[in-house]
C-alpha positions in Angstrom: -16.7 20.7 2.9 -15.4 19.1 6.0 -11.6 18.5 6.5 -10.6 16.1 9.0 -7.1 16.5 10.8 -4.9 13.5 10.7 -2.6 12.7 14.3 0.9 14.0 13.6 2.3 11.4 15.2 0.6 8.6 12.8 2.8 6.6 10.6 0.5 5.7 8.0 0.8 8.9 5.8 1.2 8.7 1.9 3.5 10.8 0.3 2.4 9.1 -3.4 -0.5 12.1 -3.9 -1.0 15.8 -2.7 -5.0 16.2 -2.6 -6.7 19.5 -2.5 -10.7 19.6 -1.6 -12.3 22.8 -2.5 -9.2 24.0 -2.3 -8.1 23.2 0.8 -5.0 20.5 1.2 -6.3 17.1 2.5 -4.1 14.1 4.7 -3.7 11.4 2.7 -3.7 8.3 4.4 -1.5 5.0 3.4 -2.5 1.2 4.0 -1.1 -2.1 2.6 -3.2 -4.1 -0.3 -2.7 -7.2 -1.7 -0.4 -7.2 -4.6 -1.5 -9.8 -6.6 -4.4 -12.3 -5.7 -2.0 -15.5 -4.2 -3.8 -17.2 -0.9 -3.9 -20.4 0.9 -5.5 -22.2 3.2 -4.3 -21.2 6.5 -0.7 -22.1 6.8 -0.5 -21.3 11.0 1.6 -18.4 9.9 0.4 -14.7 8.0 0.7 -13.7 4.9 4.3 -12.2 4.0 4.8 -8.2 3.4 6.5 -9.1 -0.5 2.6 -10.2 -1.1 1.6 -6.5 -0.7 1.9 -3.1 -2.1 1.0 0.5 -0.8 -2.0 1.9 -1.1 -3.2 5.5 -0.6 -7.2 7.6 0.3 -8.5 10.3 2.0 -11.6 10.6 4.3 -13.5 14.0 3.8 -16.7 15.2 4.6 -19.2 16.9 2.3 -23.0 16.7 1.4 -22.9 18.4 -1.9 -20.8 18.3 -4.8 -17.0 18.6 -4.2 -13.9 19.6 -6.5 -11.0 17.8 -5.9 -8.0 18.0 -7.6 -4.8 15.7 -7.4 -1.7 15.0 -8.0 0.0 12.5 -8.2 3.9 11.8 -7.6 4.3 9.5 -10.3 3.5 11.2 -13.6 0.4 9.9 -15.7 -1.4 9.9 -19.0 -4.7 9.0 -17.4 -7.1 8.5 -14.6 -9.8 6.1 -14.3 -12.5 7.0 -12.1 -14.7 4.3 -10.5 -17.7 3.7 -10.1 -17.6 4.3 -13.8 -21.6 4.1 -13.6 -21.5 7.5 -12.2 -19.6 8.5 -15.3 -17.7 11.3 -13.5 -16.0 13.9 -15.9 -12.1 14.9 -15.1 -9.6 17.3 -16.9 -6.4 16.8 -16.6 -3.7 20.0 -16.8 -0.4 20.3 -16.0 0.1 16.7 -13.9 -2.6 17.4 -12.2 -6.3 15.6 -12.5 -9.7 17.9 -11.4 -12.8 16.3 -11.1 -16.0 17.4 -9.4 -17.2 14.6 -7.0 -21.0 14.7 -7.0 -21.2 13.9 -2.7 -21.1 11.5 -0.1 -20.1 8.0 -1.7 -16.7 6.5 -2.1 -14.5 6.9 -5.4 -11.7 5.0 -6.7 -9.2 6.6 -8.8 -6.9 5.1 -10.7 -3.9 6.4 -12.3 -2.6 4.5 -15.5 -3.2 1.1 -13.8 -5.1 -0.5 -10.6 -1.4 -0.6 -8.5 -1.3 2.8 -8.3 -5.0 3.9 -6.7 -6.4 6.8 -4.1 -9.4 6.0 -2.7 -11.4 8.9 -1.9 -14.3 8.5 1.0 -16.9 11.1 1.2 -18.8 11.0 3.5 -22.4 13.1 4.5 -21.7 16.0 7.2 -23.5 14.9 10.2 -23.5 15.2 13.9 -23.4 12.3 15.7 -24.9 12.8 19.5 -21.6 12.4 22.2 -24.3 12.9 24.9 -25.4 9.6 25.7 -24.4 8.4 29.3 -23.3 4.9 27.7 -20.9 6.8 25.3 -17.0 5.4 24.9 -16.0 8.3 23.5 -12.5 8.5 21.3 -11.5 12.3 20.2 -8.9 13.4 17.6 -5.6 12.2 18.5 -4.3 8.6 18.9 -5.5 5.4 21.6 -4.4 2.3 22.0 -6.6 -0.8 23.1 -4.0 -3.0 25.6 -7.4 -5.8 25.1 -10.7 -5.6 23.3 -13.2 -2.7 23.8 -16.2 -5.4 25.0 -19.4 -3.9 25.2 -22.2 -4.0 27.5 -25.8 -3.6 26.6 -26.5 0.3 25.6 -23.5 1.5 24.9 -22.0 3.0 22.2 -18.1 3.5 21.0 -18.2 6.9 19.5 -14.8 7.1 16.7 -14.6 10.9 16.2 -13.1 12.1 13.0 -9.4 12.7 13.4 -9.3 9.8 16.4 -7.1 6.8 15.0 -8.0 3.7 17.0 -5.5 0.4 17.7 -7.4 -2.5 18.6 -10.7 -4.2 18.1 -14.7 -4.0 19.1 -16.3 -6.9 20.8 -20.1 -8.2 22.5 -21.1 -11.3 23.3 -25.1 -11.7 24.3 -25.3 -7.9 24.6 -28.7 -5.8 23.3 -28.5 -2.3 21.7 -24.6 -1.3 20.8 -23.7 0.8 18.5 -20.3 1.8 16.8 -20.2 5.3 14.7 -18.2 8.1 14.5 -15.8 9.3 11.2 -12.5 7.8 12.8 -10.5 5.0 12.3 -10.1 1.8 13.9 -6.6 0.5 12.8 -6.1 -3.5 13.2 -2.7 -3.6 12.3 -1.8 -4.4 15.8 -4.0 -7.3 15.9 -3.0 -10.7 15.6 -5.1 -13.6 14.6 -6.9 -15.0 17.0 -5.4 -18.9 17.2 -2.6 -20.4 15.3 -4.4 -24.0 15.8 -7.5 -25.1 14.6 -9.2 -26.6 17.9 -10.0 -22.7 18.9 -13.9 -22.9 18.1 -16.1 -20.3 16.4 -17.9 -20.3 19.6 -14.8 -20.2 22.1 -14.1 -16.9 20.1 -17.3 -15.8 20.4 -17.9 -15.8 24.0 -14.1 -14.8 25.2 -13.5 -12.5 21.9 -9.8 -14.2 21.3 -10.7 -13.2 17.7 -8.5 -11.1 15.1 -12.0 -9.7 14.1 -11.9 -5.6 14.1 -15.4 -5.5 15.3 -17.0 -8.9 16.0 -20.5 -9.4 17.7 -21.8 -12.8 18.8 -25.9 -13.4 19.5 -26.4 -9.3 19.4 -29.5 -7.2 19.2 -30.6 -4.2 18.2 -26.7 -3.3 16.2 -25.7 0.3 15.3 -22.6 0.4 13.2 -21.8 3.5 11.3 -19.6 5.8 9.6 -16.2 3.9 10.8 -12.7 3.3 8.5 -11.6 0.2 9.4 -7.8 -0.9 8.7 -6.0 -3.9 8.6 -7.9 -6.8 10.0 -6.1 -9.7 11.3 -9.3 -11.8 10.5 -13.4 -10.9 8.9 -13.3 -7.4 9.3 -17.0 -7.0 10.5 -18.4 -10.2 12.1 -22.1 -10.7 13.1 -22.8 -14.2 14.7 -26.4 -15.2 15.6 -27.3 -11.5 15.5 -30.7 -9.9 15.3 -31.5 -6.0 14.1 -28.4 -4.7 12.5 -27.7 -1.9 10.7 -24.1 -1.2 9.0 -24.1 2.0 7.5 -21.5 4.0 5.3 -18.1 2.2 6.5 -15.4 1.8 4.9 -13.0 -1.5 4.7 -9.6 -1.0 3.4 -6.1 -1.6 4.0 -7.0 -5.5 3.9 -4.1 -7.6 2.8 -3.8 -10.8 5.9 -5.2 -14.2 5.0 -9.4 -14.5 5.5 -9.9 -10.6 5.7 -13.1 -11.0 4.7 -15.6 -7.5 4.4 -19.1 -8.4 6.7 -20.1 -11.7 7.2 -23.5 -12.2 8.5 -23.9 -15.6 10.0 -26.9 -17.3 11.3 -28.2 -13.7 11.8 -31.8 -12.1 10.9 -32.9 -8.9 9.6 -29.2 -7.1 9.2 -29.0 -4.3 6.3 -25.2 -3.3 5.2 -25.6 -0.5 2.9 -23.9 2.9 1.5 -20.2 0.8 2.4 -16.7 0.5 0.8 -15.5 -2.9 1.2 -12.0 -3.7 -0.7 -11.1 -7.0 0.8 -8.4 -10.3 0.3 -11.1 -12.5 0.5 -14.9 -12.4 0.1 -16.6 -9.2 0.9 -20.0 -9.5 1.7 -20.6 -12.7 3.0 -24.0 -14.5 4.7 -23.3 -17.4 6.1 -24.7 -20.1 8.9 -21.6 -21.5 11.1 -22.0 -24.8 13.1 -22.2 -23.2 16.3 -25.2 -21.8 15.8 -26.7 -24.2 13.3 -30.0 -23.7 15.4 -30.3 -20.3 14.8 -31.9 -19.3 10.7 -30.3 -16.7 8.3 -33.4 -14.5 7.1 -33.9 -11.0 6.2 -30.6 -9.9 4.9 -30.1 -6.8 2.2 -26.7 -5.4 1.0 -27.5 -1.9 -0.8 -25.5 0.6 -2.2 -21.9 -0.8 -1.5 -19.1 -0.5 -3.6 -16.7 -3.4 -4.1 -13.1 -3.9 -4.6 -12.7 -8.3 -4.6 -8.7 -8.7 -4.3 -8.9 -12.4 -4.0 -12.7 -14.6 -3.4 -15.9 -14.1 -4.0 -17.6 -10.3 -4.5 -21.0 -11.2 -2.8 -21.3 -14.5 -1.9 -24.0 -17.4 0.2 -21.6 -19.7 1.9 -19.6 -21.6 2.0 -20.8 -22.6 5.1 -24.8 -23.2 5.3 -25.4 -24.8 8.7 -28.7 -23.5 10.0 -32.6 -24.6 9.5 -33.0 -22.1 6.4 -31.4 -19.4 4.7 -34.1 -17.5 2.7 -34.8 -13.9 1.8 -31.2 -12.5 1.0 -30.6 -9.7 -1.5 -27.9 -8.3 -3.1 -28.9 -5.2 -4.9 -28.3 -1.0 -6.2 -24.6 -1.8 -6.5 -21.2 -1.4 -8.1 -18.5 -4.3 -8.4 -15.7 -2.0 -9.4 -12.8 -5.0 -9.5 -13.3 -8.7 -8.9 -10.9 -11.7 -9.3 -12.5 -15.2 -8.4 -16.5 -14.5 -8.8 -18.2 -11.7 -8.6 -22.1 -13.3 -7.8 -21.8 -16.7 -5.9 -23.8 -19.2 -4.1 -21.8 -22.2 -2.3 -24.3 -24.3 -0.7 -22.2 -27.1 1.3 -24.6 -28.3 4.4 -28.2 -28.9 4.9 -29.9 -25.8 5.4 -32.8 -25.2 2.7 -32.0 -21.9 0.3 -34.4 -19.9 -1.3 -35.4 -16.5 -2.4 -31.7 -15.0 -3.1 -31.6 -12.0 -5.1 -28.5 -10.5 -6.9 -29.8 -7.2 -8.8 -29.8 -4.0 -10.1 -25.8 -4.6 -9.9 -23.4 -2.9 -12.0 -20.0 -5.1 -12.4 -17.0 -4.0 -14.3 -14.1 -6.0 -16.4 -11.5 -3.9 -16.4 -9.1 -6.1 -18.2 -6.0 -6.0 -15.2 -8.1 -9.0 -13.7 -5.2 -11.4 -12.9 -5.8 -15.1 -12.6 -6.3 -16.5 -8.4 -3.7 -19.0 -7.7 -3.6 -20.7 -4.6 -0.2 -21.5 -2.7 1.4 -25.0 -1.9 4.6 -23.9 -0.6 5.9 -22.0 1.8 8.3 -19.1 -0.6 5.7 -20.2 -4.0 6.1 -16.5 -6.3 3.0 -15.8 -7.9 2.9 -16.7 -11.6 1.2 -14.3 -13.9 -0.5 -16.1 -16.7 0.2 -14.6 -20.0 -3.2 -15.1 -21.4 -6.5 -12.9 -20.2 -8.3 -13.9 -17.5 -12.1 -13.5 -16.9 -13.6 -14.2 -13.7 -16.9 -15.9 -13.7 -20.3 -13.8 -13.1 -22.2 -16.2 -11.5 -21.4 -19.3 -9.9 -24.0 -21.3 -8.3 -23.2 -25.2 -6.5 -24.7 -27.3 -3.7 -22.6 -30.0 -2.5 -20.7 -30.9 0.2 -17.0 -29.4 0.2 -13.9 -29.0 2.7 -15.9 -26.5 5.3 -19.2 -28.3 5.3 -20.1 -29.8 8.8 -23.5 -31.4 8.0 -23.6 -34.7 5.9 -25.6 -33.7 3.5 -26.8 -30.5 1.7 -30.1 -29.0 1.7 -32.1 -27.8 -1.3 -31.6 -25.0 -3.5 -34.2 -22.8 -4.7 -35.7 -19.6 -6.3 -32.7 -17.9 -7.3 -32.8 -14.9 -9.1 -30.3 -12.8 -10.7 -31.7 -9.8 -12.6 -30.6 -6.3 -14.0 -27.1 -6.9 -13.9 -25.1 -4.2 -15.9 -21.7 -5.4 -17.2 -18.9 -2.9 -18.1 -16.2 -5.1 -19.6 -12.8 -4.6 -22.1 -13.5 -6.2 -25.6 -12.5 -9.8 -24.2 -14.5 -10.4 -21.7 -17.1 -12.4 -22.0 -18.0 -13.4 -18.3 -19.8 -16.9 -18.2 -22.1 -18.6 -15.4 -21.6 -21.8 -13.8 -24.9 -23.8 -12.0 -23.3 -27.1 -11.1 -26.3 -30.0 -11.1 -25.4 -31.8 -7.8 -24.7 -35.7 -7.8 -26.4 -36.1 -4.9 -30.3 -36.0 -3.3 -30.3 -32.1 -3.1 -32.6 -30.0 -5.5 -31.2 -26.9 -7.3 -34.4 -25.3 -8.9 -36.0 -22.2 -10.0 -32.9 -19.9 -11.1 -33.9 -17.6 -13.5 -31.7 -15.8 -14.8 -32.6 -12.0 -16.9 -32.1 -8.8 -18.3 -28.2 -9.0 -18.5 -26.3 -6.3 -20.6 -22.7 -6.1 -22.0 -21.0 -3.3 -22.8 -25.3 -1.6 -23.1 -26.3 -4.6 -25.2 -28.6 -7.4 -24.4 -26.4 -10.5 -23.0 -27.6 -14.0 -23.1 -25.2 -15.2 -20.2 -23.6 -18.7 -21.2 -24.4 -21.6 -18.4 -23.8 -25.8 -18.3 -27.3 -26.3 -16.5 -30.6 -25.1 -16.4 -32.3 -26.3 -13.7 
């Protein structure tokens, strides 16, 4: 087991949990979350604090199993652990929960309720190389960013564990950069990048005036790795018109602002995101195509392994905006939806780019029954209204038409969908329904096939309007 030392002089330190790790005493870390899932279309002003809550996890290393045991300051009855598909055994004695954590992954744990959470991250002990001559190197301790780190081609910002961050990562037309390390990159000093809407996507992406933590326009050859991100201002990870990237093992949290999306691939080819943590207020993983680049395909992109915590849109998602040639060969897959709120499995086809070969399987989703019902805000001091009767949010949702972020006049065809091997965990309620809405326009949605869906470990014969 590998303990990493937390800056005494960082503020962000929970006091909600004490957390031993083979018996040793672990930092607990604290962040903001969203509260309840309230959001709006981007008012020129960010969200208010009364929106959040406090939020609490720990970053460890190990690559075997691990005992933990923790307790908590408010007392408990029970703990839910999630993933619940790695059906993790705990005993709890005394106030105090033990469980055996079986390695590197990421594990939410959930004392009588979803409001009161530690996240644990574990991740494999490794090594990374601090040789390289093109090495911006960050130790324990704290740093502050006055601008954006921008990157030239080769290097490599190197986050060690213990090293807390302020600031953001940025590379405009720049070929093999890499970002790794077990440190943080905190966002919270970050401020969105334009209050007005006539600041383009590609404006941003040359300048990189963005709120974007790390945000990299027409890349190759991407390295990112490892990193805790905090706090983002805007999409957390941002690829635009990028080619060979790989995002490995980091971990989004802390995410409360407006549009704090997860990773959003747009208009790139052959990106992987896999072994990640991604608890978002917004969608999580995203692949889009954005007018800027509407030249430029979307092909070759996998999301593996990834755990997901949806506070407010959609879980895995291809849109909303589709401006590019084609988007084909995109899979979702190997992966655990532990909370969702709007959809979980989602394809928003609003501009003309021609769709086909998405895959969403092998995924396990849970119901947990605290799903609370997305509202979206008119007013400036609206409350959130808690609906009194259950709420499910739709599995799949599937649509091609044009809506308020297409930029094309008219949307492409839709084809060869499948969804396949999902695994639904859900409370007694829930029974999670598809959507496919049949276009009244030229576009063709055709070829989803839908299969091998189970509820609660029994065959599932998923309710839709259409079949195409």
């Amino acid at each position: 087991m590998r303990a990493y030392s937390i800056p005494s002089l960082y503020k962000n330190i929970s006091k909600d949990f004490e957390v031993f790790a083979d018996g040793a005493r672990i930092g607990v870390y604290s962040c903001l979350v969203s509260a309840y899932p309230l959001n709006q279309t981007w008012p020129g002003y960010q969200r208010p604090l009364d929106q959040t809550e406090r939020s609490s996890f720990v970053i460890i290393g190990s690559s075997g199993e691990l005992a933990i045991s923790i307790k908590p300051v408010i007392p408990f009855k029970d703990a839910k652990i999630r993933p619940s598909a790695k059906s993790i055994a705990k005993e709890i004695k005394d106030g105090v929960l033990e469980v055996i954590l079986p390695g590197p992954g990421q594990y939410s744990i959930e004392f009588g309720n979803k409001h009161n959470v530690l996240t644990i991250f574990v991740n494999p002990e490794k090594d990374f190389d601090n040789t390289a001559n093109e090495m911006l190197y960050f130790g324990p301790g704290i740093h502050y960013l006055e601008d954006k780190l921008k990157l030239e081609s080769g290097q490599t910002v190197f986050i060690d564990e213990g090293a807390i961050v302020y600031g953001g990562i940025f590379a405009h037309n720049k070929n093999n950069i890499s970002v790794v390390g077990y440190g943080i990159l905190d966002c919270s000093r970050m401020e969105r990048a334009s209050l007005v809407a006539s600041a383009s996507a590609e404006e941003m992406s040359v300048s990189g005036n963005s709120g974007n933590p790390i945000f990299f326009a027409n890349c190759r050859n991407i390295h990112i790795e490892g990193v805790t991100i905090v706090d983002a201002a805007e999409w957390s990870v941002r690829l635009d018109g990028c080619e060979n990237a790989i995002v490995d093992n980091i971990k989004l949290i802390g995410m409360w602002r407006y549009n704090s999306d997860g990773c959003d691939f747009c208009n790139c080819t052959n990106a992987v995101i896999k072994n990640s943590y991604l608890r978002n207020f917004d969608d999580c993983i995203v692949v889009k195509g954005l007018n800027y680049n509407n030249e430029l395909p979307v092909e070759n992109i996998v999301a593996e392994n990834c755990v997901i915590w949806c506070d407010w849109g959609k879980a895995f998602e291809v849109g909303a905006e589709t401006c590019a040639p084609y988007i084909r060969n995109v899979c979702f897959k190997d992966s655990y939806i532990i909370h969702g709120t709007n959809i979980m499995l989602d394809i928003l086809h609003g501009d003309r780019a021609e769709i086909s070969d998405i895959r969403f399987e092998g995924i396990d989703i849970e119901y947990t029954g605290e799903e609370d019902q997305p509202m979206l805000q008119t007013e400036h001091d609206q409350k959130y209204e808690k609906s009194s009767e259950a709420f499910v949010p739709p599995l799949l949702f599937i649509t091609s038409e044009l809506t308020m972020w297409s930029t094309d006049d008219h949307v492409g065809d839709l084809k060869n969908i499948y969804v396949n091997d999902i695994n639904i965990r859900a409370a007694d309620f829930a029974r999670p329904a598809a959507k496919i809405h049949k276009p009244d326009n030229n576009s063709v949605i055709e070829n989803v096939i839908i299969k091998r869906i189970r509820l609660n470990n029994s065959d599932y014969q998923v309710q839709t309007d259409f079949e195409p």
